[in-house]
N, C-alpha and C positions, 0 to 999 in steps of 0.2 A: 504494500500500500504506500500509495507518496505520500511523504512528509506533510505537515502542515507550518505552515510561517504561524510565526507567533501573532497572534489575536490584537488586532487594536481596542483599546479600552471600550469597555461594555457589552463586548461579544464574549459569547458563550459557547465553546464546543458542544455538540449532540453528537452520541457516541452514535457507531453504525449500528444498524437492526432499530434504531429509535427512530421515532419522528416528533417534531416539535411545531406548534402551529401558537398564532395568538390570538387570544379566546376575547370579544368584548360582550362586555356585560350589558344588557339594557334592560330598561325598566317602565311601566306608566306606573303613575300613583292616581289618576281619574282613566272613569271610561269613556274611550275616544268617539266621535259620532261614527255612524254607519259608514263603510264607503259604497259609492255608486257599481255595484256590479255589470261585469259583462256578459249579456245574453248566450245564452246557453241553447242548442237544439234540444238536449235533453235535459233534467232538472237533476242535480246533485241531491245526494244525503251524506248525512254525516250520523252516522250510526252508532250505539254506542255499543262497546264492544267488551260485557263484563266480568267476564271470564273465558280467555282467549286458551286455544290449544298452542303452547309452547313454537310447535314447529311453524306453524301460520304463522304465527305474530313474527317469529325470526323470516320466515321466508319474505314477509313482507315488509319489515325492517331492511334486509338485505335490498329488498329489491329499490327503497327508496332511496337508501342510502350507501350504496357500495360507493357508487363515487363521489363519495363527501367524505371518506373512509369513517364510517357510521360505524363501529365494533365494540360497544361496551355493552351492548346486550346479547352480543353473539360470543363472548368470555365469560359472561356472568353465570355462576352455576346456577343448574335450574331451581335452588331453594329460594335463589336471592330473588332472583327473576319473579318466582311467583307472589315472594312477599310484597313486593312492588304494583305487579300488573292487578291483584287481588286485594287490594289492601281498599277499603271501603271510602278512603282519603283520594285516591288516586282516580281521576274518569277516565279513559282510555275510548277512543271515538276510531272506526274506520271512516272513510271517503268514498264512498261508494258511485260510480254509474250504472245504472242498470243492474246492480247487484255485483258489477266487476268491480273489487278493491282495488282504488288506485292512490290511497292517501293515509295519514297516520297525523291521530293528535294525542297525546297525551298533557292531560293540567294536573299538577301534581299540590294538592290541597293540604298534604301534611304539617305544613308550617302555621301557625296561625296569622290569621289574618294577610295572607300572602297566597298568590297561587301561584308554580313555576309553569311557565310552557315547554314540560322537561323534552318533548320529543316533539317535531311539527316537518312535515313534508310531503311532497307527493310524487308518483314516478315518471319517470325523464321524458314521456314522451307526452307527460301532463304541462312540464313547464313554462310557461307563457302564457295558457289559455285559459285563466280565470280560475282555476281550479284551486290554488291558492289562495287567492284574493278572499274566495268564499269559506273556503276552511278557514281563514282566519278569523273573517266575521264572526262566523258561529263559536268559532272558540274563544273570543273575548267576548260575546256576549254570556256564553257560558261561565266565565272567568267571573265577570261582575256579577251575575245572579246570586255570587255569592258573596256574605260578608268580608269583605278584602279589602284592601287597604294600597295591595301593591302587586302590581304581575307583571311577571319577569321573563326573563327567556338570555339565554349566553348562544352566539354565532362565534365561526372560528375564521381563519385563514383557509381552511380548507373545503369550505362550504360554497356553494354557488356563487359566482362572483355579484349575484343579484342581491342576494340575503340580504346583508345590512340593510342597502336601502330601503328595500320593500319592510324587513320589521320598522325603520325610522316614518316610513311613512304610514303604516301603521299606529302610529302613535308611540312608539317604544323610543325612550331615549338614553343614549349611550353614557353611564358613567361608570364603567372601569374594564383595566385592559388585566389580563393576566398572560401568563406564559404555561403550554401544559405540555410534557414530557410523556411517551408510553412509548411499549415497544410497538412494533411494526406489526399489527395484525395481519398480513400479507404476509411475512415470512413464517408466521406459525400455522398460516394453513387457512385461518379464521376468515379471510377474503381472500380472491385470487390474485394473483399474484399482479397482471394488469391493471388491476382495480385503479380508480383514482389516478390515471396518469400524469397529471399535471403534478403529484408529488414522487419524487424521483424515486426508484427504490437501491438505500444505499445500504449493502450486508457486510458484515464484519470481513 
């Protein structure tokens, strides 16, 4: 492997087999008005989903998220998993057309007076056509129905170059940045190996 020069101030080596992305936090503390949606041939659902079979929810987590490299729920052993997707705190919504799942919301109400938007996506061939715009709606109206104070959501570097905007203009406003470290789910197997191209894959 070649050498590396020595680091100018503030940078941080990331060993290989890891990947490191920067995570920003957003937040509303009120509920935003409606946004104007865009017409649809057929009519979305947003179904709630409240005791999921394990392999579904992963297959459909994968399918949202491979190329966001989305993997902590495809690591997480199935005890943790289920205390999570079952836990009577937590709604868990599919996206439905015509009964084909093509979307994933989870609001995670465990905190009080807080609700996270712990998981929110839909799949690749959904992107641009309103199919977002509307799972959003419904799940911040869902968010406020409840006694809350503050609903949040964290996007990464690795997430669709679109994210940020679309949560900021959603209402979500950005106040804090983090840095987060894992190993490489591509190299263990967890996603394939192409997954996610735009982040390089670098092995020991």
């Amino acid at each position: 492997m070649q050498s590396l020069p020595t680091l100018p101030t503030g940078y941080g080596r990331v060993p290989p087999g890891k990947i490191a992305s920067v995570v920003t936090c957003l937040e509303m503390t009120e509920r935003p008005p409606r946004k104007t949606l865009r017409p649809r041939e057929r009519p979305l659902v947003m179904a709630p989903w409240p005791d999921p079979d394990l392999a579904e929810y992963r297959a459909l987590f994968r399918r949202i998220g491979e190329d966001w490299l989305w993997f902590s729920r495809l690591v997480m052993p199935d005890d943790e998993l289920v205390a999570i997707v079952r836990d009577p705190r937590v709604e868990l919504f599919v996206l439905e057309d015509m009964g084909k799942a093509i979307g994933l919301v989870e609001l995670d109400f465990r905190e009080e007076g807080a609700c996270e938007l712990a998981f929110f996506g839909v799949v690749a061939e959904e992107i641009g056509r309103g199919a977002g715009r509307f799972l959003m709606d419904e799940a911040t109206a869902r968010a406020w129905a409840k006694p809350i104070r503050r609903f949040w959501v964290h996007t990464c570097t690795f997430d669709h170059p679109a994210a940020l905007g679309f949560y900021r203009r959603s209402g979500f406003r950005p106040y804090a940045f983090l840095v987060e470290i894992a190993d490489d789910p591509r190299l263990a197997g967890h996603l394939s190996r192409d997954a996610c191209p735009q982040v390089p894959l670098i092995e020991g």
